[in-house]
C-alpha positions as CSV (number, residue, x, y, z in Angstrom):
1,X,8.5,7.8,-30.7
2,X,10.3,5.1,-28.6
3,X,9.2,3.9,-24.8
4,X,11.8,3.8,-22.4
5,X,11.3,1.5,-19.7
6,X,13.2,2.3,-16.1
7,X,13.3,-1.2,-14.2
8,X,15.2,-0.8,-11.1
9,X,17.6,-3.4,-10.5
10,X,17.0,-6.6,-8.5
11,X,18.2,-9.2,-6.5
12,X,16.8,-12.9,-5.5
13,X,17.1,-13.6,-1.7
14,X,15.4,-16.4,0.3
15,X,13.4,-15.3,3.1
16,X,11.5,-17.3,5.8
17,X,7.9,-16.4,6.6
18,X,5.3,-18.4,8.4
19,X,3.4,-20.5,6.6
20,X,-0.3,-18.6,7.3
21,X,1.0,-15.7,6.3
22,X,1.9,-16.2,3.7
23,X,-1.2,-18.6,2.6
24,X,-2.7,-15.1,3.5
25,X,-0.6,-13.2,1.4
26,X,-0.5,-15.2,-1.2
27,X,-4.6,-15.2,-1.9
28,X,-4.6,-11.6,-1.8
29,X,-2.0,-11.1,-4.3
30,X,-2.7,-12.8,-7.4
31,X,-2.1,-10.4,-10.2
32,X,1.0,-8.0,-8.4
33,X,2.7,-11.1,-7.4
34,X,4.5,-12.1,-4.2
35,X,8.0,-10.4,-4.9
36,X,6.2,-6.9,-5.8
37,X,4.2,-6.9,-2.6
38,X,7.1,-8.1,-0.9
39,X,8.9,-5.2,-1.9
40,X,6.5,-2.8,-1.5
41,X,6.2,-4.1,2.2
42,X,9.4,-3.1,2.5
43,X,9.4,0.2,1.3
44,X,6.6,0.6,4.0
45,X,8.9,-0.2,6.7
46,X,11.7,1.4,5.8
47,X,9.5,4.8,5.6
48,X,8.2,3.6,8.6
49,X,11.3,3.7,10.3
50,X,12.5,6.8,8.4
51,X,9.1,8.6,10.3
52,X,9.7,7.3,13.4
53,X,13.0,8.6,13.4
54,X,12.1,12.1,12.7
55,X,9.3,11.8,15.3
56,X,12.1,10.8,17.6
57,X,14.0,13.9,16.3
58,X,11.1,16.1,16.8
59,X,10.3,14.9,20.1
60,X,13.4,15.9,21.4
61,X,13.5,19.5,20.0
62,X,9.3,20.2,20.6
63,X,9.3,17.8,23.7
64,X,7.2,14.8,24.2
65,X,3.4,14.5,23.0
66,X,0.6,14.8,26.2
67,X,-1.3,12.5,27.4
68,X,-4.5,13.9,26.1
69,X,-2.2,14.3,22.4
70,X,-1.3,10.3,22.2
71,X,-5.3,9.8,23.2
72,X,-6.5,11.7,20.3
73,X,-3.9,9.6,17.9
74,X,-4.9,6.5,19.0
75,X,-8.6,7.5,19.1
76,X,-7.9,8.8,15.4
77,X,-6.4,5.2,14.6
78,X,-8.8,2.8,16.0
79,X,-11.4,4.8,13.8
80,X,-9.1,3.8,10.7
81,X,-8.8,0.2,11.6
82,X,-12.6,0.5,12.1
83,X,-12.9,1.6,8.9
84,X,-11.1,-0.8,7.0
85,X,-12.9,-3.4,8.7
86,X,-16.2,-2.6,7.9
87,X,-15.2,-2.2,4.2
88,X,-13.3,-5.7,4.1
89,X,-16.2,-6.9,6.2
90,X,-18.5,-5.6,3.0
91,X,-16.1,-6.9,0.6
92,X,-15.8,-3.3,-0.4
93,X,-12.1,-2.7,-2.1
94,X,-12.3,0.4,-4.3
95,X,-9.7,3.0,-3.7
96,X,-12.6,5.8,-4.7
97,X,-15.2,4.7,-2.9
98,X,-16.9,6.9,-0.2
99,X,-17.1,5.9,3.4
């Protein structure tokens, strides 16, 4: 049985980022390495961009959110950041791990 390995192809760039950062970066990604969470960051921003344009799509067929609508999603977002602090406040990483 052989093992067939899919590696996508890549490219070397140079890229400028400010020095905290990446000190930041840097001790948080040991093992997965600087170019994979590079790259991974910028997946998340191009899906990022890819959502926001369809939100900007379905906002101009459904109309725009309410006030009380955009309250309730931030409301619903400042929990999640609360959230994640606590758990990096409690050193707590675990994917599984109930809140």
């Amino acid at each position: 049985m052989s093992m067939v390995t899919c590696m996508a192809t890549t490219k070397k760039v140079t890229v400028t980022i400010p020095a905290d950062l990446l000190d930041e970066i840097r001790g948080e990604v040991a093992e997965r390495g600087l170019s994979a969470y590079v790259a991974e960051a910028l997946r998340f921003k191009r899906d990022r961009d890819r959502l926001r344009e369809l939100a900007d799509w379905l906002q101009e067929e459904h109309g725009s959110l309410t006030e009380d609508e955009r309250t309730a999603a931030f409301e619903e977002l400042e929990d999640l950041d609360a959230e994640h602090e606590r758990r990096r406040a409690a050193g707590k990483h675990d994917a599984g791990e109930a809140a």
